[in-house]
One Martini backbone bead per residue (centre of mass of N, CA, C, O) as a GRO file, in nm:
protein
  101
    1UNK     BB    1  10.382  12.175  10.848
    2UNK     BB    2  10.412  11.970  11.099
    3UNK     BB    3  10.267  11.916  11.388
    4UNK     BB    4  10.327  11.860  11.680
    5UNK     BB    5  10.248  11.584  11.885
    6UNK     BB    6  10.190  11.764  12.157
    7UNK     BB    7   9.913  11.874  12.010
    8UNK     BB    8   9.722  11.625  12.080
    9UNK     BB    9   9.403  11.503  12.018
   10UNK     BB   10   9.175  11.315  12.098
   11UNK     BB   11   9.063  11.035  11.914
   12UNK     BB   12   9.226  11.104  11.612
   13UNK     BB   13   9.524  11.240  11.686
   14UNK     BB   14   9.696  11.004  11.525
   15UNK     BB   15   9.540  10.957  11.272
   16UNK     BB   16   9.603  11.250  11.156
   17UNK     BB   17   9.919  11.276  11.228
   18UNK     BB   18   9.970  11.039  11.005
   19UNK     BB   19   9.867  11.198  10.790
   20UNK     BB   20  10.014  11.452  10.811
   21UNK     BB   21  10.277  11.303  10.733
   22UNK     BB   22  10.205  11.193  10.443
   23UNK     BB   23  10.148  11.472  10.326
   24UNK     BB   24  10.412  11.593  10.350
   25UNK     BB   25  10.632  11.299  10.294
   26UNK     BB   26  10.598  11.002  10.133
   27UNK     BB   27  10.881  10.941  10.128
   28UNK     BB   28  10.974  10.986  10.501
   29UNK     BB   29  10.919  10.670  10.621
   30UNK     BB   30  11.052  10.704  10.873
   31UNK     BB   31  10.887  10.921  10.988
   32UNK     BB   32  10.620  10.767  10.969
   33UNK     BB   33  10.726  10.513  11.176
   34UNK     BB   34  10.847  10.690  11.413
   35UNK     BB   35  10.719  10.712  11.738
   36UNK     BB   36  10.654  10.934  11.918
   37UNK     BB   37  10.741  10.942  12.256
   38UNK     BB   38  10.386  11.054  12.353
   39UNK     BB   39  10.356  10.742  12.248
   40UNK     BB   40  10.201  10.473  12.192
   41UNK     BB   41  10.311  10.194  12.043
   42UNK     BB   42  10.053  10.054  11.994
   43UNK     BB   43   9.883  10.285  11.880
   44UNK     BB   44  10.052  10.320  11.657
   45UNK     BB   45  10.023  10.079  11.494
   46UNK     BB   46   9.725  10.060  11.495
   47UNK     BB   47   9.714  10.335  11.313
   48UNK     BB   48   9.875  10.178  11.072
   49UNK     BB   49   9.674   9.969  10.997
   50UNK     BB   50   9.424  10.151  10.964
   51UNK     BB   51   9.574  10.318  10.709
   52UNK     BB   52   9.621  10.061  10.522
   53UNK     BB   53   9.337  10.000  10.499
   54UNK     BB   54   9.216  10.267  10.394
   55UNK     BB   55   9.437  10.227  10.155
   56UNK     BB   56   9.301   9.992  10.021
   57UNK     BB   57   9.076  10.057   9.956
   58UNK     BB   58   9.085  10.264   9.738
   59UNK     BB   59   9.227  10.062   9.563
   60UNK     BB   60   8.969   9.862   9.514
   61UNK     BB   61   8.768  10.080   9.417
   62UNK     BB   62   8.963  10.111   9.154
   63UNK     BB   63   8.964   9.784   9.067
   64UNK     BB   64   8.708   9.687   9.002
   65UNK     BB   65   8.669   9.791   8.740
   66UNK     BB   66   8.934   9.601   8.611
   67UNK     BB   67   8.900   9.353   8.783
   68UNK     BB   68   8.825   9.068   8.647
   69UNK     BB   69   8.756   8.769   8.536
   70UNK     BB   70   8.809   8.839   8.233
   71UNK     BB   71   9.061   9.041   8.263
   72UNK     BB   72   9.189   8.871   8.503
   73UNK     BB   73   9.209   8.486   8.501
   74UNK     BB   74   9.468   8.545   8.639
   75UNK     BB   75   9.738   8.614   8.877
   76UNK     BB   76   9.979   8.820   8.722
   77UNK     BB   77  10.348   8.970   8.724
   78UNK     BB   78  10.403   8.772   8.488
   79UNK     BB   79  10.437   8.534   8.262
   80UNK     BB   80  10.629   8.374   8.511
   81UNK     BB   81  10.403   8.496   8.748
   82UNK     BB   82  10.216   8.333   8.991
   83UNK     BB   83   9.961   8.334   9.218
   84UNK     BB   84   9.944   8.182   9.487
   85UNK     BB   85   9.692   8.010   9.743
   86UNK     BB   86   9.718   7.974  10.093
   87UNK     BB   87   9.421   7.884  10.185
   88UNK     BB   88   9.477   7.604  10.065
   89UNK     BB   89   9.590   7.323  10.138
   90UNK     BB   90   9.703   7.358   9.815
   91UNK     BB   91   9.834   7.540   9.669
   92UNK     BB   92   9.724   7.803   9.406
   93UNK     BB   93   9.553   7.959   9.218
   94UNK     BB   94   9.468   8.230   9.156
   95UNK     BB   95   9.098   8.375   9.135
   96UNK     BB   96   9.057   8.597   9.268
   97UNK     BB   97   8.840   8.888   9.258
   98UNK     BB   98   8.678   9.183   9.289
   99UNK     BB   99   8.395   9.006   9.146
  100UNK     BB  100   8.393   8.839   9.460
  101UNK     BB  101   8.320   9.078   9.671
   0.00000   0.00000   0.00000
């Protein structure tokens, strides 16, 4: 079971805390976002967004080989859903792919 948040030290106790919480139950999702009393709000969103940066990095590291611009020219999330980018004057097709990184 998870440590209570009252033993939490050290510059890192937050950012283990919230690892703890997703290895003990990743469906639990209400308690994992929901930040113990003795912590700063702030710093609980911080270390969230932290967390949530550290796992899209292992996502695009396992996508890196498999999603090329050869093997997926559109991203599209079916036939008939194509995305479109969003930091162009005028939205397009997106064309980024992971061998543009």
């Amino acid at each position: 079971d998870v440590e209570d948040s009252q033993g939490m030290q050290g510059p890192l106790a937050v950012q283990e805390y919230i690892q703890e919480l997703i290895r003990s139950d990743p469906s639990n999702v209400k308690r994992i976002v929901e930040p113990p009393p003795d912590v700063d709000v702030n710093i609980w969103q911080y270390e969230h967004l932290r967390q949530f940066i550290l796992e899209l990095n292992l996502l695009v590291t396992q996508l890196k080989g498999i999603c090329t611009t050869h093997s997926c020219p559109k991203m599209k999330a079916t036939e008939d859903c194509l995305y479109l980018c969003a930091t162009h004057k005028n939205a397009q097709e997106v064309r980024h792919t992971l061998s543009d990184v």
